[in-house]
Structures are given as C-alpha cells and as structure tokens.
C-alpha positions as CSV (number, residue, x, y, z in Angstrom):
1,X,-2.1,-1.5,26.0
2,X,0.2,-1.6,22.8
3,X,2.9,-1.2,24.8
4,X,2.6,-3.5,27.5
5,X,1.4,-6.0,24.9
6,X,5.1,-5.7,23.0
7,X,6.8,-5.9,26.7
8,X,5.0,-9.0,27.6
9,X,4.7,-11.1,23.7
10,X,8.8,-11.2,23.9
11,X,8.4,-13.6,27.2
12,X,5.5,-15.3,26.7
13,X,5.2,-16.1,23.4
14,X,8.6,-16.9,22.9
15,X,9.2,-19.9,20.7
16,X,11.8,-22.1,19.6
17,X,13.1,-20.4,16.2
18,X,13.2,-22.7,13.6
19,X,13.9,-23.1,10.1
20,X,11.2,-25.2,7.4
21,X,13.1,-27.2,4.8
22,X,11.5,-28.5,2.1
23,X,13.8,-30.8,-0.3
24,X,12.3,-31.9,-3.5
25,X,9.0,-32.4,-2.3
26,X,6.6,-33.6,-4.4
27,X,2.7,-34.5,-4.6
28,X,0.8,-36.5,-7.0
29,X,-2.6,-38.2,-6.9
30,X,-2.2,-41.1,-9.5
31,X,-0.9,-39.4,-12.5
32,X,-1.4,-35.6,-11.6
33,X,1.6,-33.8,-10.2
34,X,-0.1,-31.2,-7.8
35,X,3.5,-30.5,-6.8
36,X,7.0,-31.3,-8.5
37,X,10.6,-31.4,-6.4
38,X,10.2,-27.8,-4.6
39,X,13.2,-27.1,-2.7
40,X,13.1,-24.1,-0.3
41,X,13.7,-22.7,3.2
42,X,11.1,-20.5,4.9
43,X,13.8,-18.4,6.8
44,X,13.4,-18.7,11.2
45,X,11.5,-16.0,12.8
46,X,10.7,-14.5,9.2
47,X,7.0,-14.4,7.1
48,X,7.6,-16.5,3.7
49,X,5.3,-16.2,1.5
50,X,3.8,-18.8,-1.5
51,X,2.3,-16.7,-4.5
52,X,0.9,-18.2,-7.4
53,X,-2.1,-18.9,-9.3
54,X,-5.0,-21.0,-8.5
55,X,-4.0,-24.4,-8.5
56,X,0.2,-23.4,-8.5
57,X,0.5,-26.0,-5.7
58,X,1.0,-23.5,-3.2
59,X,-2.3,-24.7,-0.5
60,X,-0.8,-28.7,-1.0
61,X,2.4,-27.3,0.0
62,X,1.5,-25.9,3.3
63,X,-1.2,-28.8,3.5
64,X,2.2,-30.4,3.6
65,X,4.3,-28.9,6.1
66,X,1.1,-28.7,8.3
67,X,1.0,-32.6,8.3
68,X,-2.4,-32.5,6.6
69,X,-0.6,-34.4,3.3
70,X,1.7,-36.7,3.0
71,X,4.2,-35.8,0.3
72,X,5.1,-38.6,-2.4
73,X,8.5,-37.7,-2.5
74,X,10.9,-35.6,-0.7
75,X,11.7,-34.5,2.9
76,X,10.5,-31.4,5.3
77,X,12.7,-30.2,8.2
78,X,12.0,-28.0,11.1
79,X,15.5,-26.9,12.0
80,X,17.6,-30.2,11.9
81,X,14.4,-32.0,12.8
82,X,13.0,-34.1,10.0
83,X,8.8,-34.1,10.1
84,X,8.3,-35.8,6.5
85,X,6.1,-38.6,8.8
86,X,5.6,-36.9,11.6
87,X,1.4,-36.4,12.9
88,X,0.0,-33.4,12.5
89,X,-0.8,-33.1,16.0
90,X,2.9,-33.1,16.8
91,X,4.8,-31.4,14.3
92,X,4.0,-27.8,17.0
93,X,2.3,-25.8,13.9
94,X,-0.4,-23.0,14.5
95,X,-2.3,-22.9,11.6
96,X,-5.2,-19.9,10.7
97,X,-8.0,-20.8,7.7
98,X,-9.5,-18.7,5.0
99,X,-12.8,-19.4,6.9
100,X,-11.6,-18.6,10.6
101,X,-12.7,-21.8,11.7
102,X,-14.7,-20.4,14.9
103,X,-16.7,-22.3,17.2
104,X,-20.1,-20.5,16.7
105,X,-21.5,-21.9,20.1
106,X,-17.8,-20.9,21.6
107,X,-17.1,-17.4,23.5
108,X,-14.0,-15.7,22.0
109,X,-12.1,-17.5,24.8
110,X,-13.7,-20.9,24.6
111,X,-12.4,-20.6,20.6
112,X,-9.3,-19.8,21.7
113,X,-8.8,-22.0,25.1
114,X,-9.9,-24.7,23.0
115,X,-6.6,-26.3,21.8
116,X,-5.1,-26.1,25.2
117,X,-7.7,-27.9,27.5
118,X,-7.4,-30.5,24.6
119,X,-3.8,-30.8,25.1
120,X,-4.8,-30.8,28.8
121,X,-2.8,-27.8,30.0
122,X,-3.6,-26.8,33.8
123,X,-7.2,-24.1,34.3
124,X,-4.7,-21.6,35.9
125,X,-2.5,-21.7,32.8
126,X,-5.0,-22.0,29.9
127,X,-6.7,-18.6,31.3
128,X,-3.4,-16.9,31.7
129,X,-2.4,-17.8,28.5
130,X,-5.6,-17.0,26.6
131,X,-5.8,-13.6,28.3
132,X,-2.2,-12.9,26.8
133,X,-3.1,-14.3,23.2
134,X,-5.9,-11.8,23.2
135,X,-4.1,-8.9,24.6
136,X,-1.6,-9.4,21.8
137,X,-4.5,-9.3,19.0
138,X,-6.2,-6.7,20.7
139,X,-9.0,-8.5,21.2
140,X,-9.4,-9.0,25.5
141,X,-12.5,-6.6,25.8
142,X,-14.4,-8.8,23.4
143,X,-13.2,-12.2,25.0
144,X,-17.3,-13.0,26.0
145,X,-18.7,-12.4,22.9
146,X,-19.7,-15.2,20.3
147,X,-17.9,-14.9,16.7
148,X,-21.2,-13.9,15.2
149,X,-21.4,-10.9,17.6
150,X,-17.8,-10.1,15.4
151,X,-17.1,-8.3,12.4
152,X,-14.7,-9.8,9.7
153,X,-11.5,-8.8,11.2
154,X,-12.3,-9.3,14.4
155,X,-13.0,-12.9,13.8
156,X,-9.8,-13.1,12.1
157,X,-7.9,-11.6,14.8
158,X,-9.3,-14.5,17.0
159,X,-8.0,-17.2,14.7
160,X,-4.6,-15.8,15.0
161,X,-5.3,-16.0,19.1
162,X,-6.4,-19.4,18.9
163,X,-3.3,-20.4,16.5
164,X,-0.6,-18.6,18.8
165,X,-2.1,-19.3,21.9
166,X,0.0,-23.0,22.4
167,X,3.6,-20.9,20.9
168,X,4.0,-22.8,17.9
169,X,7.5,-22.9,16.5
170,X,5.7,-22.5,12.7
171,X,3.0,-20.2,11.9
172,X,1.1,-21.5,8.8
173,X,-1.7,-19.1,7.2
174,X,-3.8,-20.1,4.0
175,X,-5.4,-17.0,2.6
176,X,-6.4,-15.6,5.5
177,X,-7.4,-12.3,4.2
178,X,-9.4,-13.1,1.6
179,X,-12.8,-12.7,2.9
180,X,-12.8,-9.2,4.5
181,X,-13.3,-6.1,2.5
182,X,-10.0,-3.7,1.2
183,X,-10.0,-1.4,4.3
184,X,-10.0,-4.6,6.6
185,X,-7.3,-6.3,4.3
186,X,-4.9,-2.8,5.0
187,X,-5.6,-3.4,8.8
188,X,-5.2,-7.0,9.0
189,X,-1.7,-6.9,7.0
190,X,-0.1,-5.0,9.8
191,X,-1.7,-6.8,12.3
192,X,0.1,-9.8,11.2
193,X,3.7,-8.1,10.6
194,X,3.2,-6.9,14.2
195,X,2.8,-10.5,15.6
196,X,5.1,-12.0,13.6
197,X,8.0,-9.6,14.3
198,X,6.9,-9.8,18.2
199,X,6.4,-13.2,18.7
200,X,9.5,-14.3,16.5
201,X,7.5,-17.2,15.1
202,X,8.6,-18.5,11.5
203,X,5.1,-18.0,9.3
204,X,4.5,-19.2,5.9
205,X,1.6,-17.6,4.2
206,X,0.0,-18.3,1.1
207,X,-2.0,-16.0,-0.9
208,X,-2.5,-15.1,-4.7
209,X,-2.5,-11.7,-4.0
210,X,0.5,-9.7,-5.1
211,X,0.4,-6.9,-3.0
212,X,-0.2,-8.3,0.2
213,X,2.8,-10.3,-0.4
214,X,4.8,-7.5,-2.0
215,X,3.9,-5.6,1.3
216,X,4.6,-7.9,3.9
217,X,6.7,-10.8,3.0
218,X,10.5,-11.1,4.1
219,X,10.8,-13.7,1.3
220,X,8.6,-14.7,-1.1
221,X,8.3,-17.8,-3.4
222,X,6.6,-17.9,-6.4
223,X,5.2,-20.7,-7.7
224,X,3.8,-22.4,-10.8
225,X,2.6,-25.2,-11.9
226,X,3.6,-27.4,-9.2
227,X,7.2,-25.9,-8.9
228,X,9.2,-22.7,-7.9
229,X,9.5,-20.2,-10.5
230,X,11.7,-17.8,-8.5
231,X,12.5,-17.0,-4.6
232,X,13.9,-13.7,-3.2
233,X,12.6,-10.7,-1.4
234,X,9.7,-8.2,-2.7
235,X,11.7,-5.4,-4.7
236,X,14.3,-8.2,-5.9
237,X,11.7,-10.1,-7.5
238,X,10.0,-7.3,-8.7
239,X,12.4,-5.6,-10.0
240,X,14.4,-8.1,-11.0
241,X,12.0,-11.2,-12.2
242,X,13.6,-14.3,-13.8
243,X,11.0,-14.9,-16.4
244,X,8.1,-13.6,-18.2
245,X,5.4,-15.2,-16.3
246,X,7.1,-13.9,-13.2
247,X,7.0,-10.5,-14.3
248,X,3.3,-10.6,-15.7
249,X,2.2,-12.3,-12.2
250,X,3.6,-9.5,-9.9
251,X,2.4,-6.3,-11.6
252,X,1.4,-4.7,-14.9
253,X,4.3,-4.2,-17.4
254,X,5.2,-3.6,-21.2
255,X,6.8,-6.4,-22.8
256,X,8.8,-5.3,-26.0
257,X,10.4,-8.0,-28.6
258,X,14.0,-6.3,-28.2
259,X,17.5,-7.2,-29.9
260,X,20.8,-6.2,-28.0
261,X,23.5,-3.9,-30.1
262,X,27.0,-2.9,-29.3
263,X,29.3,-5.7,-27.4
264,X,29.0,-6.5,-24.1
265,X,29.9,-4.3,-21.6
266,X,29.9,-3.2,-18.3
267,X,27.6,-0.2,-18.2
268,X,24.1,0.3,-20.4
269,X,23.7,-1.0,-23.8
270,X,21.3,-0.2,-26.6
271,X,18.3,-2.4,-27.3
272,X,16.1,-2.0,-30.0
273,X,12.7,-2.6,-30.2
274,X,9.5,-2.0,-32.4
275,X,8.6,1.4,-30.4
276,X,12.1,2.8,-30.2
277,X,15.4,2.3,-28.4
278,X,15.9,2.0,-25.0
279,X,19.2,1.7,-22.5
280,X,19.4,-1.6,-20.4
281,X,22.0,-2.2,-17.3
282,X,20.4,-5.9,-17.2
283,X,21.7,-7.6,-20.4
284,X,24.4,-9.2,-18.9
285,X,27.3,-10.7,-21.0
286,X,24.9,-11.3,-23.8
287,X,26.2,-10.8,-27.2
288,X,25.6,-8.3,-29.7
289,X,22.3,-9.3,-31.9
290,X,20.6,-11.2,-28.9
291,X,16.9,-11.2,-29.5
292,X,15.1,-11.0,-26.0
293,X,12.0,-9.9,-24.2
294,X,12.4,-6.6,-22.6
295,X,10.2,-5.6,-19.5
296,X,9.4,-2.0,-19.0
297,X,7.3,-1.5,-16.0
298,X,4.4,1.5,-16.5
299,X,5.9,3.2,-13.9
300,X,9.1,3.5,-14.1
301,X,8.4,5.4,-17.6
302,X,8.9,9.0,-17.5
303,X,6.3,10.7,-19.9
304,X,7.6,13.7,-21.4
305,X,6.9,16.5,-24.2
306,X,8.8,15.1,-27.6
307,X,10.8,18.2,-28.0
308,X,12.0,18.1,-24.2
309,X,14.2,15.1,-24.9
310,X,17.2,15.1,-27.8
311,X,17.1,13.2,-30.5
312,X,19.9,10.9,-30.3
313,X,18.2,10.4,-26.8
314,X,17.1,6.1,-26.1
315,X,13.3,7.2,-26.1
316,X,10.0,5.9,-27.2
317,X,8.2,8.6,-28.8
318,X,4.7,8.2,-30.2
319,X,1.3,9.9,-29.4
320,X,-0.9,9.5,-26.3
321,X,-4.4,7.8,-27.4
322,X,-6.2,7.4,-24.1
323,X,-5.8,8.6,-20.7
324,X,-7.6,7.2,-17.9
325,X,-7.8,9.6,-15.1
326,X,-7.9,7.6,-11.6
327,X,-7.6,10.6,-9.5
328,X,-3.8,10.2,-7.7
329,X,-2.6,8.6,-10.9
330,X,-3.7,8.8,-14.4
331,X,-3.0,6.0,-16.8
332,X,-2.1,6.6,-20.8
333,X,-2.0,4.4,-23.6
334,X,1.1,5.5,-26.1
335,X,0.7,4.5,-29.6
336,X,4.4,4.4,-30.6
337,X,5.4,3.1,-34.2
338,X,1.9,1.2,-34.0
339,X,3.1,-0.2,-30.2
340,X,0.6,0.7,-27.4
341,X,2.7,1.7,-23.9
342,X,1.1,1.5,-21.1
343,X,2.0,4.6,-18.8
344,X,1.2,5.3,-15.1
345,X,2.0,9.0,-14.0
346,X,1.7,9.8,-10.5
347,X,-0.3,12.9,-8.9
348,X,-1.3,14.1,-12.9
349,X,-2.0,17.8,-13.7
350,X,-4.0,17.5,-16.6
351,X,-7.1,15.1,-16.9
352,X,-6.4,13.7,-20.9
353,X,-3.6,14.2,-22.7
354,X,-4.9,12.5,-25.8
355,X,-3.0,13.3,-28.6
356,X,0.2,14.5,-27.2
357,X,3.5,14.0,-29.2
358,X,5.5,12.6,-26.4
359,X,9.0,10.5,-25.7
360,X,8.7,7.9,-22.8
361,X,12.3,8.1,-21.3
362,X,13.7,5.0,-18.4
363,X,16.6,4.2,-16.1
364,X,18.3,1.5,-17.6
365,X,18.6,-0.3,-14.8
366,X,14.3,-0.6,-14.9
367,X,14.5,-2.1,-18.9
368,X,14.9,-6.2,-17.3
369,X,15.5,-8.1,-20.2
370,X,14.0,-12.0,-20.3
371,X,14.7,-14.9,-22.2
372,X,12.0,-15.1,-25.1
C-alpha cells in the first residue's frame, strides 16, 4: 500500500511549488508589538519551521500567512504573488490545528470531503480524491468511522487528509503534535516528513519543541520576542547559534565567562575561563584579551581520568560530584575550580563516578564563543 501510495501522491497531489515571503511584517494590537519587521522565506517544497517560546510571535505569524490576521505592516508573497490582502479563502493554504478540528457527527470521509463539496467540486471527484488523501495518510480502512472511534494519531492523520485533500500550494501546521503522547509524537514526525517530501508542498510548522524541529525541519527560524533571532538548518543552528538565548533555547549547554589569548589566527586559539582553558576554532578575528561567553555543549565533552590527559593539555579538570544514571546515558556534574560542568556520557560503564579526579577534554570547533 506504501508503495502504490508514493507512485500515485507524485500525480495527484502535485501542487504548484511556491515560495512564502514575508518582508518586515509586523503585528501590533494598540501598543503591543506581537510581531516586529520579520523578514524570511519558507523555502518551496521544504518544511520551515517557527521555534520559540510562548508568546515569541510565532502562532500570529502563521495566523498571518494563513490570512487569519492582517499584518500592520509589511508584505507576504507566495512566489511572485503578493497575498498581504488577499481572503483567506483564497490564498490556497491547507492548514492542520493543535485540536484536529474534526467534525464529531462527520465519518472520516465526511471530515475530509468537507472542504471540497464546499468549494463545490463534482461527487465523482470529491470521492476519488478523498480516497487518495486517505491512502496517502494511511488511513482508507478507517474512512467510516467517527473521530471519537480514533485514537490520537489517528485523528491527526485525518487532519492532514482533510488539509491536503484540495493540494494546497502552502502547508501551514500549528502545533500539531502537542496533544498525543511521546511514542505517537515519534510516529507522527515521520508521517509528516513522508507527506511533505511526497507531495512537494511548501509547509511551515510551528512548534516550541526543539527536537521535533531539530528532527524534521529543512530550515528553521527561531524566534523571540516578536522578531527572528536566527535562521538556518538544524545542526547549523545548533552547532553554530548566534547568541546566548539561541543556544539556551535549543539544548542544554555550559556557559563559561571566557577571555581570548594569543592573536588572531587561523586555526584554534586559547580561551581562558574560570574552570580551565579550552581551544576554540570559533573566535573569529577577535583580538587578543576579548572577554566573551563560551558555549560548551554537555556532550561534546569528553570525560576522562586526570592523569590520561597531559598537562599542558586545554582541559577542565576538577572532581565529579553527582552522577545521574539514566540508563543509555549517565549525566555528571564536574566541580572544577568551584564551576559545575554539566557532562552527558553516552552508553556509561559505571553507575556513579562521584568523586573522580577527571579533565573534560573538546574539539575546538564545539567551544562557540558568543557575544556577552
């Protein structure tokens, strides 16, 4: 069925791939900003996602795009085509709720036939498209039953039926996850790569949850207060983040007050900080003396015996204090020079190793240092 799904969704649900432009939008109700000048593209055929906080802007901005809200400022483009006052009902977006949205008194296909008798599309076609819609979420054995005869996920799947059904040109999800349980989450993520790389449909999804957007975005924009902190792909920005709130937002990490030494240069440089020195490949052209923030994710430390690493070695040595075993990783605090480290080590062979001497050893290239 997986198969023959993939062979038909290329055809059917083909759609008109198109770009969504937003140049300095922005949102205000009297004098609260809810949103301030974002500029950014949501790639065609690709899943962007918004991340941010609660009330980062990110829900007004798709409320936006979707024709929901009328921005205060600013255009929105699909492709060259500008939408800024374009209706809702014709700007050709699918969208899929945090709540599903289902008819209760509606049979699966009623829910999802729905938008297409209202848009007056022929009997013949509404059931052969609704029958393909389900087929591609897997769903077409359960296209009689009511959506409280569902679980969770299947509900959700539905949605997405019901939002694809019409082949939008933009896919717009708001936290559509949310409600189901961890092991439905897992299923439902690739559920949505698959019909977004199938049907070729540009999607923008917004969620506060890192690692679903880590593990499914193409592109991902992160948002706060009302305006874009950063934009790039998953391992650039977390890897690489532009600021300390960006960091902190995508993941745990050590922050360490740090100050650069030796001149600038091409490969690592020494940076000191109150646990020890460290090698960075991120500095830059920064000159000598530089005070900065340096982010050490508890990864990418390497925990090690003290006597295993040299001396004149960039380390940060100290003792472990607590260990908190979690099974396929075990997680220790370091007490170095009166600094706690936080230390994730993968696949652990002892259950505590409190009180350990021990050096914490990194790539450079994994020390990111930040403005202050």
């Amino acid at each position: 069925m997986l198969s023959r799904g993939r062979s038909r969704a290329a055809g059917i649900f083909a759609v008109t791939m198109v770009s969504v432009t937003l140049h300095d939008v922005s949102k205000s109700y009297g004098r609260t900003a809810a949103v301030s000048g974002v500029t950014m593209e949501a790639q065609q055929g690709g899943l962007t996602f918004l991340l941010g906080p609660s009330g980062c802007g990110k829900t007004t901005i798709l409320r936006m795009v979707a024709g929901f809200l009328e921005p205060t400022a600013g255009t929105i483009r699909f492709g060259d085509r500008d939408v800024t006052q374009v209706p809702a009902e014709r700007r050709d977006c699918g969208m899929v709720f945090q709540g599903y949205a289902l008819w209760p008194h509606m049979t699966v296909e009623q829910n999802v036939a729905f938008g297409l008798e209202v848009r007056k599309v022929p009997s013949a076609e509404v059931r052969r498209r609704v029958g393909e819609a389900l087929e591609l979420v897997r769903m077409g054995p359960y296209a009689a039953r009511r959506p409280n005869e569902l679980s969770g996920g299947q509900q959700q799947r539905v949605a997405l039926a019901r939002a694809i059904v019409y082949r939008p040109n933009v896919l717009l999800l708001d936290e559509p996850l949310s409600n189901l349980d961890a092991k439905l989450r897992l299923e439902m993520r690739g559920e949505i790569r698959r019909i977004v790389d199938e049907t070729k449909v540009t999607a923008i999804y917004v969620t506060h949850d890192q690692k679903e957007s880590l593990s499914l975005a193409d592109r991902m924009v992160v948002l706060r207060d009302g305006r874009v902190e950063q934009v790039g792909g998953p391992r650039e920005i977390y890897e690489r983040p532009g600021s300390r709130f960006v960091a902190e937002f995508l993941g745990e990490t050590n922050f360490l007050r740090a100050t650069l030494e030796g001149p600038p240069a091409h490969g690592a440089r020494t940076v000191r900080t109150p646990a020890g020195t460290l090698a960075t490949a991120t500095a830059g052209d920064r000159p000598q003396g530089t005070e900065l923030t340096a982010s050490v994710r508890p990864e990418a430390l390497r925990l090690q015996l003290e006597a295993d690493v040299p001396a004149g070695r960039p380390a940060l040595r100290g003792v472990v204090a607590e260990t908190t075993y979690l099974g396929e990783m075990a997680q220790h605090r370091v007490d170095c020079a009166g600094t706690a480290i936080k230390v994730f080590e993968l696949n652990p062979r002892a259950l505590s190793r409190r009180g350990e001497p021990v050096a914490l050893t990194v790539d450079p290239e994994q020390v990111v240092m930040l403005e202050r």
